[in-house]
N, C-alpha and C positions, 0 to 999 in steps of 0.2 A: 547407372553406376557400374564401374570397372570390378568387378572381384578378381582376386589374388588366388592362384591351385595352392599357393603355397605358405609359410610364417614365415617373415624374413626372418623374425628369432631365433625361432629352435628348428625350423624346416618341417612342423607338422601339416600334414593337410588336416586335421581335425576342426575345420572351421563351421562357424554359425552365425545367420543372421538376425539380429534380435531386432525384431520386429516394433515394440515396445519403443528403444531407443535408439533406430535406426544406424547400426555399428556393425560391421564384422568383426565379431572375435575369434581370438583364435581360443581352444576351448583346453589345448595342452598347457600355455605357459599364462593365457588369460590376456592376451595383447590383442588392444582395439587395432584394427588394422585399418579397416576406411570408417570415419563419420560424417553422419550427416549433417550438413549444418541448418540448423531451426530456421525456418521465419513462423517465426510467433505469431503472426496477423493471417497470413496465408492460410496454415492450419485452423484456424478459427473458421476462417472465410468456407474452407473446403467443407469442415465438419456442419457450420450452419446450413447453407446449401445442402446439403443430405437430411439431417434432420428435422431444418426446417419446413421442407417441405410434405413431411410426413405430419408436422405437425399444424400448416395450415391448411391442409387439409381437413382434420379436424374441426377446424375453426377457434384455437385457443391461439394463446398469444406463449413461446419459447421464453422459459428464464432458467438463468444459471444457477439460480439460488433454492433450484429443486434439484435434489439428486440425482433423477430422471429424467429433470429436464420437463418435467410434467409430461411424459406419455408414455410413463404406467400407471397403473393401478392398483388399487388395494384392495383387497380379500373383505369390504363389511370394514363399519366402524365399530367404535364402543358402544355406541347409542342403541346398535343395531341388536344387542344380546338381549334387552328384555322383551322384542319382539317375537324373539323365539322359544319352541320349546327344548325339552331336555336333551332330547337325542339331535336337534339341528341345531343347539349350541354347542354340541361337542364337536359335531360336524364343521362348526364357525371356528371353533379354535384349533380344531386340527386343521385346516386349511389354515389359518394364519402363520403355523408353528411353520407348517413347511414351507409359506412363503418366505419365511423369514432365510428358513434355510438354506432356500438353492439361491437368496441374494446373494453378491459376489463380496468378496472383502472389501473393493473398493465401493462398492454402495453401501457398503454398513460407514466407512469411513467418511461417506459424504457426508450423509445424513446427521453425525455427531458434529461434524466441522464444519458444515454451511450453519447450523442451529448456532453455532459459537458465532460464526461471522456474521448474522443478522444480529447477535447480540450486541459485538464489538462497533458492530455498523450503529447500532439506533445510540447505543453511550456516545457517538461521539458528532451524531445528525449528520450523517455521510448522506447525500443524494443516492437516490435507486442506481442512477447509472454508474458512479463508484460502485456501490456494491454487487452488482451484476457481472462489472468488468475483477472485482479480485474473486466472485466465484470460479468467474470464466480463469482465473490465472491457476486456482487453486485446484480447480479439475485436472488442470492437463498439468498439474504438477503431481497430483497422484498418480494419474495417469503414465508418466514417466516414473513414474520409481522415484520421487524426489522428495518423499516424506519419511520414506525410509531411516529411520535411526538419527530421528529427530520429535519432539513433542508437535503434535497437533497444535496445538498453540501459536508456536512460534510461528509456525507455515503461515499460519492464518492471519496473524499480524501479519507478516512480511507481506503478503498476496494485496492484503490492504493499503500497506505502507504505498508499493507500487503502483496500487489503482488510484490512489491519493494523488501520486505523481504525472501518473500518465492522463491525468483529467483536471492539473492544474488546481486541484482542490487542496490548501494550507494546512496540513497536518504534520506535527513532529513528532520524531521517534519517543520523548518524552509524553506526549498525550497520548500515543499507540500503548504504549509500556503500561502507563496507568488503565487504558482500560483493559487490557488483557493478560495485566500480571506476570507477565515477561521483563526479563530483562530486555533494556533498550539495544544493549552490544548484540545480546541474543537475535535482539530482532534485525538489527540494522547485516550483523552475517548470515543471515535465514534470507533475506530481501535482497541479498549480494549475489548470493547461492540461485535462488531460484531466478533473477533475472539474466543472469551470466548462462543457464544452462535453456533456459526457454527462449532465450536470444530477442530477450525485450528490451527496445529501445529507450530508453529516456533521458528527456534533454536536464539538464540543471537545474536545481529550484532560480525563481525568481523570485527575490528580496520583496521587491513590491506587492506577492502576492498576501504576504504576513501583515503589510501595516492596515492593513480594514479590521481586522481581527484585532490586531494590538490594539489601537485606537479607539475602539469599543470597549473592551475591559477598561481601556486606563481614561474612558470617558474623556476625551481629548473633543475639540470642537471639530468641523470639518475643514477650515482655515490651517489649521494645524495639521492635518493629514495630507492637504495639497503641499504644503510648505513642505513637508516630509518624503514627497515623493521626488519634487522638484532636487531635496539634494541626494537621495537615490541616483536619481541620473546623471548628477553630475558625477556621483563617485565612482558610476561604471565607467561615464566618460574618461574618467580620469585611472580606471582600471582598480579600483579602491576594494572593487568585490570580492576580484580576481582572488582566488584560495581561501577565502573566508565564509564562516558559517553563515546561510544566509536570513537565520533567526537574530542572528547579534547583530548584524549589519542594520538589519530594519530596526531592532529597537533603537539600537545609536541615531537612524535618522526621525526616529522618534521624539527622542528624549532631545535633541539637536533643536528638531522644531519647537519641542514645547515651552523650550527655553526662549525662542526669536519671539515668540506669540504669549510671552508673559503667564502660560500653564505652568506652574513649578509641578513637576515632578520629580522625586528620588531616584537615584538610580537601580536602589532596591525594588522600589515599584514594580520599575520598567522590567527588568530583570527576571522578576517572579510570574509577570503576564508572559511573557517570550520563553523562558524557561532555561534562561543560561545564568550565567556568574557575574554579579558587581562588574567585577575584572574585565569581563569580556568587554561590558558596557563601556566601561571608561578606557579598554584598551581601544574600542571602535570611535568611540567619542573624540577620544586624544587627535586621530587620526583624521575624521575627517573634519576639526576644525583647523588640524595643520596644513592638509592640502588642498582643501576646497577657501582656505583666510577667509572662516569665519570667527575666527578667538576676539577681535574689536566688536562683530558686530552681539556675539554672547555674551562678552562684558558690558556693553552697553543697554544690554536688553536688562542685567541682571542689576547694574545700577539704576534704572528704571524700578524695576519691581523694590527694590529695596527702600528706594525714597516713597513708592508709594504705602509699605509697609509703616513706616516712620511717619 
């Protein structure tokens, strides 16, 4: 990297390198002069490689979902005090007091927000490896200064939200929300924030990932979930996705099939398992029986059920 003697600003040379967020500032007027741009993968890749190998040496297995990364240690358990006597129990809590102390902020900060995200993780039956990969987001986002003057919380959902994504695993900011008490907008600008600055990739939800999920709350057969996939693809083909949620899309090819396959379900139903609006449903529904012409073969399906009702 190039550094500048000078601010092209105000002309001070009072400059600094902050180490932390890879930027020269200048320190008179506060203007970033060069940054660095993140790869988020890289960084991982480099940090594993160091400490991994400190720690298979050991012979234990690295996770993100220790503070330390498991290779520290503690001072004695709890269990360990009635082992001892009066004067090596003082000894035991005075050595614990000051380990606590010379930990650093950012390990007191773990410790409280990994404990949250193993929580957020089992409410919602996240796989190890989601939750490993939103520790791993959630470290170097403290690590960067990027929880700063924001609740613990939110970070934590968000780091989720995105492990969710980047491992193709069906999660909505509405199931986020309910398990950790955040607002959904809270979490969806927290998940904006921290992949925009940690420069994490991710591609677009896929529709099809939702209807295994849907399908199973609204007990649909598996005839009916093929038939729902089948016009998925036709409505990407036909570009039907393009700018739309893709929770309401998948239910619409939900509720679409369940119709062809004589499953009556409400639109309410559908709705309530996906977690969007009537509106949405019937505005997705409207659509793709207009441009996939099936509105003859849903009437026909729906005159079927009704004779069989009668």
């Amino acid at each position: 990297m190039t550094y500048v003697k000078k601010c092209p600003e105000c002309g001070s040379i009072n400059l600094i390198f902050d180490k932390d967020r890879g930027e020269v500032i200048c320190r008179s007027c506060g203007l970033v002069i060069e940054e660095r741009v993140v790869d988020f993968d890289q960084e991982h890749r480099e940090f594993d490689s160091e400490q991994g190998e400190k720690r298979r040496r050991a012979g234990a297995p690295l996770s993100w979902t220790k503070f330390d990364r498991g290779l520290g240690t503690d001072v004695g358990q709890k269990q360990d005090i009635y082992k001892l006597s009066g004067k090596e129990r003082n000894k035991f809590f005075r050595l614990r007091k000051w380990q606590y102390r010379i930990s650093t902020a950012i390990e007191r900060n773990l410790k409280l927000a990994l404990a949250e995200l193993k929580r957020v993780s089992s409410y919602l039956k996240l796989p190890k490896s989601v939750e490993e990969e939103a520790a791993r987001i959630y470290t170097l986002a403290v690590q960067r200064g990027l929880v700063r003057g924001r609740s613990m919380e939110s970070v934590v959902a968000g780091a989720l939200y995105a492990a969710c994504r980047r491992h193709e695993v069906p999660r909505t900011l509405d199931e986020l929300s309910e398990a950790s008490g955040i607002d959904k907008k809270e979490i969806g600008r927290t998940y904006r924030f921290i992949t925009r600055e940690l420069g994490i990739r991710i591609l677009p939800s896929n529709p099809v990932d939702y209807l295994a999920r849907f399908a199973s709350a609204l007990k649909l057969n598996a005839e009916t979930q093929s038939r729902a996939v089948e016009i998925l693809e036709q409505a990407q083909n036909s570009e039907l996705t393009s700018g739309r949620g893709p929770t309401g899309i998948a239910a619409a090819s939900l509720y679409v099939a369940a119709l062809l396959n004589n499953e009556k379900r409400t639109q309410r139903e559908v709705a309530d398992v996906a977690g969007v609006t009537e509106v949405t449903i019937r505005n997705r529904y409207k659509e793709l029986l207009k441009k996939l012409n099936l509105m003859e073969k849903v009437k026909k399906s729906k005159r079927k059920l009704l004779a069989e009702v009668v």
